[in-house]
Structures are given as structure tokens and as C-alpha cells.
C-alpha positions as a Markdown table, in Angstrom:
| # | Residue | x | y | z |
|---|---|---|---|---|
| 1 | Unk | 83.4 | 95.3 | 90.1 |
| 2 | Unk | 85.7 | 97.1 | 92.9 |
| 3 | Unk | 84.1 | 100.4 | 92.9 |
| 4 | Unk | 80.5 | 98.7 | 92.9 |
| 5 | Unk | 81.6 | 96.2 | 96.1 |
| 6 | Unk | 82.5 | 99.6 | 97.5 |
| 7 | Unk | 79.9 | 101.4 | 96.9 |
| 8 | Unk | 77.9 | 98.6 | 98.4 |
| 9 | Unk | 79.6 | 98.6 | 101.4 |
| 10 | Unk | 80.3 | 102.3 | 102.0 |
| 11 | Unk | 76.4 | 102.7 | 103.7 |
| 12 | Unk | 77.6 | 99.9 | 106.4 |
| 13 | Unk | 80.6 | 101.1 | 107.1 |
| 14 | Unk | 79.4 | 104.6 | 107.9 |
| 15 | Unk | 76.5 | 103.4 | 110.0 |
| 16 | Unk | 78.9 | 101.4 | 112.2 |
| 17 | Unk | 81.4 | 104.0 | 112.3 |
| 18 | Unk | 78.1 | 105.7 | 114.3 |
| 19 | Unk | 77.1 | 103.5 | 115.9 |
| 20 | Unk | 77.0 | 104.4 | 120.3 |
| 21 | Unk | 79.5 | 101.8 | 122.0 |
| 22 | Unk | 77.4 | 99.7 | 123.8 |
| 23 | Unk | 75.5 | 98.9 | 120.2 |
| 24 | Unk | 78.8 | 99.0 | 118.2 |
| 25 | Unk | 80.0 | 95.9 | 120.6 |
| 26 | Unk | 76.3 | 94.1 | 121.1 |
| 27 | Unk | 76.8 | 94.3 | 117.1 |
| 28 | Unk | 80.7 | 93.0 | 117.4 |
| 29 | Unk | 78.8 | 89.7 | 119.3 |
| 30 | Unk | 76.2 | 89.2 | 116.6 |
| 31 | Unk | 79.2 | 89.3 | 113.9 |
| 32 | Unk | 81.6 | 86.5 | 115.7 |
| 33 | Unk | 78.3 | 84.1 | 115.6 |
| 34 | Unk | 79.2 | 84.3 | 112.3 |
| 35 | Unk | 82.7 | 84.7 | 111.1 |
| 36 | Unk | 84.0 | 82.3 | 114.0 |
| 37 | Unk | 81.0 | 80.1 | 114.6 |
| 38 | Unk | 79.2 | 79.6 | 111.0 |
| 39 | Unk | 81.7 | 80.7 | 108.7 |
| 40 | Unk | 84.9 | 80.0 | 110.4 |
| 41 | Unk | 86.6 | 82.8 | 108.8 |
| 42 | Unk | 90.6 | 81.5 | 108.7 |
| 43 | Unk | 89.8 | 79.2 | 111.2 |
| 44 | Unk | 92.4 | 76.4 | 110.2 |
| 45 | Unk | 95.4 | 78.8 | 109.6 |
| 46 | Unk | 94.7 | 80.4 | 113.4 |
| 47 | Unk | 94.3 | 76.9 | 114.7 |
| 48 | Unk | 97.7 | 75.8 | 113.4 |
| 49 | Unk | 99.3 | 79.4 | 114.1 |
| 50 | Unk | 98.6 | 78.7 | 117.8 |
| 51 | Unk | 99.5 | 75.4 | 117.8 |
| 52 | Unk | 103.0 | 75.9 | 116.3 |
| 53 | Unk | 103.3 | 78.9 | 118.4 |
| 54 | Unk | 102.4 | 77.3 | 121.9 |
| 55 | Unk | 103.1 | 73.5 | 121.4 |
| 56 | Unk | 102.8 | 73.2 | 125.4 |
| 57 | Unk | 98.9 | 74.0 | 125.5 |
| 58 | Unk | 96.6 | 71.7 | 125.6 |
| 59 | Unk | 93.7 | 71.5 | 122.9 |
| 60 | Unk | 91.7 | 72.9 | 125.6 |
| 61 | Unk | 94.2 | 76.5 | 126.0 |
| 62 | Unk | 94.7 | 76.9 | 122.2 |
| 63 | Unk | 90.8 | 76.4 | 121.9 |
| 64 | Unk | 90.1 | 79.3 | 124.3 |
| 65 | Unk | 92.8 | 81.6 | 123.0 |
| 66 | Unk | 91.2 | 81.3 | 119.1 |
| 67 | Unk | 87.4 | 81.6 | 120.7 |
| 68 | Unk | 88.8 | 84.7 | 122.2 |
| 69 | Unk | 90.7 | 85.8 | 119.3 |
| 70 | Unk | 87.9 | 85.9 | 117.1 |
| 71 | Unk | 85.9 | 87.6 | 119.9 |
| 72 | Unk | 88.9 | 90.5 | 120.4 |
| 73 | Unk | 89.0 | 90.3 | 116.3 |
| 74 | Unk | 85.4 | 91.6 | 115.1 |
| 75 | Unk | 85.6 | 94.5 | 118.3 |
| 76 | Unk | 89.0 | 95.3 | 116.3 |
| 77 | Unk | 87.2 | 95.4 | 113.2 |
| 78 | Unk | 84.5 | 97.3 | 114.3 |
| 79 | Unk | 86.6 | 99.7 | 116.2 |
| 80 | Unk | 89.1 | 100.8 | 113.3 |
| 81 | Unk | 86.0 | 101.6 | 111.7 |
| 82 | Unk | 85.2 | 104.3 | 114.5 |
| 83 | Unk | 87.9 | 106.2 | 113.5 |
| 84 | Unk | 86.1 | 107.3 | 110.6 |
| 85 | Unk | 84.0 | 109.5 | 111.6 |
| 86 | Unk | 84.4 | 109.3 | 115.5 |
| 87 | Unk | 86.5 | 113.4 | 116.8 |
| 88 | Unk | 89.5 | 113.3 | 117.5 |
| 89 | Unk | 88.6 | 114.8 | 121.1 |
| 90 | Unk | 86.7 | 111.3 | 121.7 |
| 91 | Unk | 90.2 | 108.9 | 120.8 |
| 92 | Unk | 91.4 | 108.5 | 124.0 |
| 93 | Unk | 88.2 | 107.7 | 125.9 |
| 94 | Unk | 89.6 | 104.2 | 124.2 |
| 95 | Unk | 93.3 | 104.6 | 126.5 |
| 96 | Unk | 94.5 | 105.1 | 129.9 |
| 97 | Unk | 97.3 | 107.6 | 129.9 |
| 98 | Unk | 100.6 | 105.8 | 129.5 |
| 99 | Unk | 104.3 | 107.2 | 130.7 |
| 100 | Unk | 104.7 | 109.4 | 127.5 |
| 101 | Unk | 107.8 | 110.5 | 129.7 |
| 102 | Unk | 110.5 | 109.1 | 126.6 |
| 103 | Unk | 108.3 | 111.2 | 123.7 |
| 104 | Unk | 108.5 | 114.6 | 125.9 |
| 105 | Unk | 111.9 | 114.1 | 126.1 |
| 106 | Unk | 113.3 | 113.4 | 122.8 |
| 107 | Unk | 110.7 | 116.3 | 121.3 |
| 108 | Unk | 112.1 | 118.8 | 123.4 |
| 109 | Unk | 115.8 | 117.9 | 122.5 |
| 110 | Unk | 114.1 | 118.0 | 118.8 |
| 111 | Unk | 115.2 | 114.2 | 117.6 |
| 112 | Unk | 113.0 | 112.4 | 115.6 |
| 113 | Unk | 112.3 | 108.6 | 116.5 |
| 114 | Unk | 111.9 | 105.3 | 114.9 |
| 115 | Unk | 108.7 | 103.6 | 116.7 |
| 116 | Unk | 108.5 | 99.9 | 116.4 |
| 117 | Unk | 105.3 | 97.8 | 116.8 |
| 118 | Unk | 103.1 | 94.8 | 116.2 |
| 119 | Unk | 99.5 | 93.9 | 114.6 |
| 120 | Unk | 98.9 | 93.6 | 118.8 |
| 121 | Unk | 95.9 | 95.6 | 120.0 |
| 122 | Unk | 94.4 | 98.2 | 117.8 |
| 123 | Unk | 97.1 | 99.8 | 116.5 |
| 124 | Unk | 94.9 | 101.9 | 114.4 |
| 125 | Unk | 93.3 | 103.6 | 117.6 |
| 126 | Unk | 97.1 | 103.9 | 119.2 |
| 127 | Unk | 98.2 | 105.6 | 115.7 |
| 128 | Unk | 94.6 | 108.2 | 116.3 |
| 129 | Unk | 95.8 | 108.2 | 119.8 |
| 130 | Unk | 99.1 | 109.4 | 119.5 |
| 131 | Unk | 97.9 | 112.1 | 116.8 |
| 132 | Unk | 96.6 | 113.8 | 119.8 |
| 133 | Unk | 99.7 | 114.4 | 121.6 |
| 134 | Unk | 101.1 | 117.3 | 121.3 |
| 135 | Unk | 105.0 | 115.8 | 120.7 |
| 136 | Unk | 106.2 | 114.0 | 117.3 |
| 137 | Unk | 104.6 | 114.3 | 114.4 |
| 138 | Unk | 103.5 | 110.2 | 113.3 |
| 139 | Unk | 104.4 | 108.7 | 110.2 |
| 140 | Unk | 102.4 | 105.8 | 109.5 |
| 141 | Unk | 104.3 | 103.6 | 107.0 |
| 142 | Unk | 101.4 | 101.4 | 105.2 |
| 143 | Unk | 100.9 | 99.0 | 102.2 |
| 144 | Unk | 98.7 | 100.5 | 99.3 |
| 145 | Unk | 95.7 | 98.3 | 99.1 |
| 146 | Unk | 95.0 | 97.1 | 95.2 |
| 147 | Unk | 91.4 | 98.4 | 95.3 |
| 148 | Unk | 92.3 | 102.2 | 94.8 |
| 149 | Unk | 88.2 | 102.6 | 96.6 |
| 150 | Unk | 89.0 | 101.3 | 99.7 |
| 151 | Unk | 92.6 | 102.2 | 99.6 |
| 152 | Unk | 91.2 | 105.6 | 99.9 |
| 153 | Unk | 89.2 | 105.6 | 102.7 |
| 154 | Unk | 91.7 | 103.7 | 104.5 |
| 155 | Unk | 94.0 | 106.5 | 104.1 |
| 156 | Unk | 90.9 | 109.1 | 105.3 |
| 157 | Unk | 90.8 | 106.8 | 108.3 |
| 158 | Unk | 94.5 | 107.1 | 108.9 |
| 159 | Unk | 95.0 | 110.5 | 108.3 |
| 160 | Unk | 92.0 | 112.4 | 109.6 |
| 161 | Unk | 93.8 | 112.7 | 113.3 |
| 162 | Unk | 96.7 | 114.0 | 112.3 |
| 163 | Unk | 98.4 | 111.2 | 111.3 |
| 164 | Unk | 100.7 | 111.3 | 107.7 |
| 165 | Unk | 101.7 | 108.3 | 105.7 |
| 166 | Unk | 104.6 | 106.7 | 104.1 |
| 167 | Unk | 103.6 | 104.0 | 101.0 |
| 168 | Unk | 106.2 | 101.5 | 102.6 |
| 169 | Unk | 108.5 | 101.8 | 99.0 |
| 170 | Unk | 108.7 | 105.7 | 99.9 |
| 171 | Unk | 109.9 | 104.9 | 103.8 |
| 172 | Unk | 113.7 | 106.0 | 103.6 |
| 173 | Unk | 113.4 | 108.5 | 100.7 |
| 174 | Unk | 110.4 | 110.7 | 102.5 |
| 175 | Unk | 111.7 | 110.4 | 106.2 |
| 176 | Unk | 115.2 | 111.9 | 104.9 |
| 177 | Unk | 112.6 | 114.5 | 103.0 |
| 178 | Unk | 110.9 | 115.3 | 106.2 |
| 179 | Unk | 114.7 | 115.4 | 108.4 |
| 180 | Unk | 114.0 | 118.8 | 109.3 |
| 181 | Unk | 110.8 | 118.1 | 111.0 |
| 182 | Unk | 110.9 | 116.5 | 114.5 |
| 183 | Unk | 108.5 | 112.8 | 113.7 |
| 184 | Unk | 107.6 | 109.7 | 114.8 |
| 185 | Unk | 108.1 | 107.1 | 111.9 |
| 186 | Unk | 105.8 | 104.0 | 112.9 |
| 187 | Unk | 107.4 | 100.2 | 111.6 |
| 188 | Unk | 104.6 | 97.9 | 112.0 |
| 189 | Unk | 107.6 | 95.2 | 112.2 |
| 190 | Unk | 105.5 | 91.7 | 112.3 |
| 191 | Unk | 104.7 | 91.6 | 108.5 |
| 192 | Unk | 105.8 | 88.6 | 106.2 |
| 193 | Unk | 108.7 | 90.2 | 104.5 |
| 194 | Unk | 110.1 | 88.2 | 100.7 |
| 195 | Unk | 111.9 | 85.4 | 102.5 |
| 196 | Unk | 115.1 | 86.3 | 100.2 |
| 197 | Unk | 115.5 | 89.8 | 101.8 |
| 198 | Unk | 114.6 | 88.8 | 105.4 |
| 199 | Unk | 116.3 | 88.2 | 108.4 |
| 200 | Unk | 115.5 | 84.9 | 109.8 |
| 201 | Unk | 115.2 | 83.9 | 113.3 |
| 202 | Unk | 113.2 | 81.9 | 115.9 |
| 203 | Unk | 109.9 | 83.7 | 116.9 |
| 204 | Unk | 107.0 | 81.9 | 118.7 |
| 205 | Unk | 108.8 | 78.8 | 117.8 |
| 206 | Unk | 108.7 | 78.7 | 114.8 |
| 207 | Unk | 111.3 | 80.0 | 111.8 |
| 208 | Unk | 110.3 | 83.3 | 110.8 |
| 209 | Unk | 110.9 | 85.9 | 108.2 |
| 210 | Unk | 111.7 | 89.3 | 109.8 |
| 211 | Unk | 111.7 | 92.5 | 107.9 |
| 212 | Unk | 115.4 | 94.3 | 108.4 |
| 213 | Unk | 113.7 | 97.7 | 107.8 |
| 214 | Unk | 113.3 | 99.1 | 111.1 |
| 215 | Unk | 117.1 | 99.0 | 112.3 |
| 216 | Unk | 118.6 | 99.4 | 108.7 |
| 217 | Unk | 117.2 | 102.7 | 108.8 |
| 218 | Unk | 117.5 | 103.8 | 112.3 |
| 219 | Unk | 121.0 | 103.3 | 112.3 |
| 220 | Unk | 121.3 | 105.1 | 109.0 |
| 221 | Unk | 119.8 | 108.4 | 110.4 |
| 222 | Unk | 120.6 | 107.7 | 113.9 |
| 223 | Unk | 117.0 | 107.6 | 115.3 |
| 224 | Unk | 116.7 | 106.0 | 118.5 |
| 225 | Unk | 114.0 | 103.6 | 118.4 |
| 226 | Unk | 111.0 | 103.3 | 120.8 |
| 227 | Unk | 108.8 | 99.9 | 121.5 |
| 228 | Unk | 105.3 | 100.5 | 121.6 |
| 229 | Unk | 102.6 | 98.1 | 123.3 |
| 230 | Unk | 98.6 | 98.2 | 122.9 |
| 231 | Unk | 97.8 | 96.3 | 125.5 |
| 232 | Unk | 94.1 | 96.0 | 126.2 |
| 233 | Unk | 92.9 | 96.4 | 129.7 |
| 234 | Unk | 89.3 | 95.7 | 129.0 |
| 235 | Unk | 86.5 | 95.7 | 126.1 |
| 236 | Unk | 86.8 | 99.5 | 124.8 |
| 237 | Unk | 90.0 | 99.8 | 126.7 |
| 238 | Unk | 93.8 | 100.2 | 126.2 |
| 239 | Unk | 96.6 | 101.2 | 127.6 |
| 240 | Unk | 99.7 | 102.8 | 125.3 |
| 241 | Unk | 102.9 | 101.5 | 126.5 |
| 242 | Unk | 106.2 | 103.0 | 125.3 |
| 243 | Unk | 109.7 | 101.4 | 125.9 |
| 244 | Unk | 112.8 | 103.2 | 125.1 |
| 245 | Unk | 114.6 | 100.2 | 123.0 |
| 246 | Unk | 117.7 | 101.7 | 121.4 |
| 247 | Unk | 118.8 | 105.3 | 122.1 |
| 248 | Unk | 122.0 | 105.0 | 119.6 |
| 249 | Unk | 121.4 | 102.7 | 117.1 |
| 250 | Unk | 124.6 | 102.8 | 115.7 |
| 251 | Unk | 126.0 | 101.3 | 118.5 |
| 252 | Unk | 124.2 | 97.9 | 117.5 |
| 253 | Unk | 124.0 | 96.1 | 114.2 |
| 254 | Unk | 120.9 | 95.9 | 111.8 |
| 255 | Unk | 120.4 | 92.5 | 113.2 |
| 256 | Unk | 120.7 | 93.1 | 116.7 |
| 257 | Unk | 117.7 | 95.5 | 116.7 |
| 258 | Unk | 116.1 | 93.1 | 114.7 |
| 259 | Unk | 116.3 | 90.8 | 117.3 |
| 260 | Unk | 115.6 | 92.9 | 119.9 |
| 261 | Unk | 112.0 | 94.9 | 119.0 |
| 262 | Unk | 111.0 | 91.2 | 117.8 |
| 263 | Unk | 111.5 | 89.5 | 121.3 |
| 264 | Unk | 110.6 | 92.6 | 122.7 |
| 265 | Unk | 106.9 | 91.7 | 120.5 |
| 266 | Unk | 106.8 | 87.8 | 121.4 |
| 267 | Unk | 106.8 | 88.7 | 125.3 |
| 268 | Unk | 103.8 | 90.6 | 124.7 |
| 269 | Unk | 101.9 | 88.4 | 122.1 |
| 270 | Unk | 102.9 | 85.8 | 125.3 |
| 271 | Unk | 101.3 | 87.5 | 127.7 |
| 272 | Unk | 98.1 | 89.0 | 125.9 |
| 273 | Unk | 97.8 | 86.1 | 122.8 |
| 274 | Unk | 93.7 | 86.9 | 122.1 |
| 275 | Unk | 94.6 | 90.3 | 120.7 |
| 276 | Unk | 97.3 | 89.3 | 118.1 |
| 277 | Unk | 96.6 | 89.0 | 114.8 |
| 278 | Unk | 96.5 | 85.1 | 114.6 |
| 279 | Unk | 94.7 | 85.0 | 111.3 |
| 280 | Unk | 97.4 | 86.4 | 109.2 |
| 281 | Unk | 99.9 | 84.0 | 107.3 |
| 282 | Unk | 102.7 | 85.1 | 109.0 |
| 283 | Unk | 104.6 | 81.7 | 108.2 |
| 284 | Unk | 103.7 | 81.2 | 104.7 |
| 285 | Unk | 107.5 | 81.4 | 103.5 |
| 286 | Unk | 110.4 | 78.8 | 104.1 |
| 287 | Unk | 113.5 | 79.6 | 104.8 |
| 288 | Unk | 115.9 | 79.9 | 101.4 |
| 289 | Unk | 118.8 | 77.4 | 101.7 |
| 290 | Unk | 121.3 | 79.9 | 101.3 |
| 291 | Unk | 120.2 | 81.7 | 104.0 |
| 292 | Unk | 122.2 | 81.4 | 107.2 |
| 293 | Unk | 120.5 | 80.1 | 110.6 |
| 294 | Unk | 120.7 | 83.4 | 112.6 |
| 295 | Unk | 120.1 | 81.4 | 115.9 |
């Protein structure tokens, strides 16, 4: 049944991935009629995500933030799907040039770095985007998908700039494989970790799960750790922010930098909430009562 929904939707998903701007986005409109307006895809879990989030907006604000997150969500979707066939020369007509200032200078005093991000603009595009710079070599760190189909072309999306990927289990054991090269390891940091495992603490709110990952590790191999931002300008247009966050990790503890990247994330969901990833059940676990409140 999985390789035959595949199969059925492989056609689609190469005509889109052709598909001129201008029609790809007139197409992105048609789409939102019906997953936000017909179908109200997730509607009730982004409805309560925002209002837990921003409990000082009116019905009125959290209404025209989830209109305009389902808007920014199907150009997203339609969008990652460019990078399967669109060159690698084309990626950054999607960015204005950032300050890549902190990535020249740690490549040419050959450290590797620990970047740390969120589901906040496309991060797909920013992962192509990056590829293209002639400094680190990115690690992706992803989440094998069940359907070994789509799993695989997820991975020939991800990897055909450039980019290389961790299975998230592998993380530790192939960047100390890899300590020789001079990388970029990317920790997409606003998952829902197992609550038992997690560091807890207040984010948007509410009480959330954090995964410890990103400074656990940097500390361990003394990678200074870079913020990232996607933050969209316009329709079809980002620009790729980087923020030097922790130079020597070591110097903080794991739950510091937890902390840190994680506030660091909030300020931007803040400022730019339509391009977060609202639809995801980021706050489907409760805190365990042995845990401690980290606040």
C-alpha cells in the first residue's frame, strides 16, 4: 500500500517541483482553499497552539496569524518540493545574502560548529542554501520516515546540494567519525523530545519538553554553537541570519544552552509567528512528576 501511495504521488510531486514560481505560488493559493478553508487541515490543534502561546491576542490577532500560517504553510510545502529538481545555482534566488562573517571565520581557523535552529521559515531551502557556501560542510541530522518510499526521496531532496545526513540515533557517533573534517552539524532543536529524557522549561507560555541534544554534545566536542534564523522577507524570499551563541561551550552547562538557543527561537517565532510550524503537536507530553521545574 506505501509503495503504491508513492507511486501515485511521485507524478505530482515532480510536476510541482517544475513548476515556474509565479505558477508554483498561484498553485500554493488554490491548495490553502482547501487544506485551511474546506478541509481545515489541523485546524483545532493550531487554533489552541496559538492560543496557549499568545493568551494576550484577541480572537481577532490569533485568527489572522492561523489564516496566515496556513497561507506561509502550503508555499512551504510547495517550496521544499523545489529542491528536488530545482540547480543548485538557482537556491539563493530564494535568500538575501546574510553576514556569513562567523562561518568564514571559524572555517578558516578549521573548527567545526554545532548550528542550532527551528521549524521557522524553510529550513529546507536554508539547509540547500548553505550547501552552496563554500565554508562547513552541513550535517543535516533528520528522523527516518516509516515509509522507506518517501523516506528516500526525502533524503534525494536533502542531499542533492551538498548536504549529508545524520539518522538522529547516529548524531554523536558519526560527528566524532567525521572530527577530522571541518562541518556544520544542524540541531533542528524545537522537536517533541520523550518527556522522561527532556529538559523542561517555559517556552511560548506554556511547559515544554526540550531536547538536551544540542548542548550535551557541543560541550562534549567543544563546538561553539551558532543560531540560525529563516526569516522571510517576502513571498519567495528569505534572509539567512546567523548569531554566534556559545563560542566555548564548556564554559556553560547542558542546560544553560538549552535555555539559551530556545529563547533565542521564541523571540523570533514572536516576531515572525505565520512562518512557524503551528501545526505540529509540540505540547502533546506532560511534564513527569519527578521531573524538577527548571524555571
Amino acid at each position: 500500500m506505501n509503495a503504491i501511495v508513492y507511486y501515485l504521488a511521485l507524478p505530482f510531486i515532480y510536476l510541482v517541483s517544475y513548476l515556474p514560481r509565479r505558477v508554483m505560488y498561484l498553485l500554493s493559493d488554490f491548495i490553502y482553499i482547501f487544506v485551511y478553508k474546506i478541509f481545515g487541515y489541523r485546524k483545532n490543534i493550531v487554533t489552541q497552539n496559538l492560543r496557549n502561546s499568545f493568551p494576550e491576542k484577541s480572537a481577532a490577532e490569533i485568527d489572522k496569524i492561523r489564516r496566515e500560517y496556513y497561507h506561509y504553510f502550503c508555499d512551504l510545502s510547495l517550496e521544499t518540493l523545489k529542491t528536488l529538481t530545482i540547480p543548485s545555482s538557482a537556491v539563493d534566488k530564494y535568500f538575501e545574502y546574510g553576514d556569513m562573517s562567523v562561518f568564514e571565520r571559524f572555517h578558516k581557523e578549521n573548527r567545526s560548529i554545532v548550528i542550532v535552529m527551528g521549524h521557522l521559515g524553510n529550513w529546507e531551502l536554508a539547509g540547500a542554501y548553505f550547501s552552496q557556501m563554500s565554508f562547513h560542510q552541513l550535517y543535516v541530522i533528520y528522523h527516518p520516515l516509516a515509509n522507506k518510499h518517501f523516506d528516500g526521496l526525502f533524503y534525494r531532496m536533502r542531499s542533492r546540494h551538498g548536504t549529508k545526513l545524520y539518522p538522529m540515533k547516529d548524531t554523536f557517533k558519526g560527528m566524532v567519525k567525521n572530527r577530522k573534517e571541518v562541518t556544520a552539524t544542524a540541531f533542528i532543536a524545537d522537536q517533541t523530545p520523550p518527556p522522561g529524557n527532556a529538559y523542561w522549561m517555559t517556552f511560548l507560555n506554556q511547559d515544554t519538553a526540550v531536547f538536551r541534544g544540542t548542548g550535551t554534545i557541543a560541550k562534549k566536542l567543544d563546538y561553539p554553537i551558532i543560531y540560525i534564523s529563516v526569516i522571510r522577507k517576502k513571498r519567495g524570499l528569505y534572509r539567512f541570519q546567523c548569531e554566534l551563541l556559545v563560542e566555548h561551550p564548556g564554559e556553560l552547562s547542558e542546560n544553560e544552552i538549552t535555555e539559551m538557543h530556545t529563547k533565542r527561537l521564541e523571540r523570533d517565532i514572536v516576531n515572525q509567528p505565520e512562518t512557524w510550524l503551528w501545526s505540529h503537536r509540540r505540547w502533546k507530553h506532560k511534564r513527569p512528576a519527578e521531573q524538577p521545574n527548571n524555571n
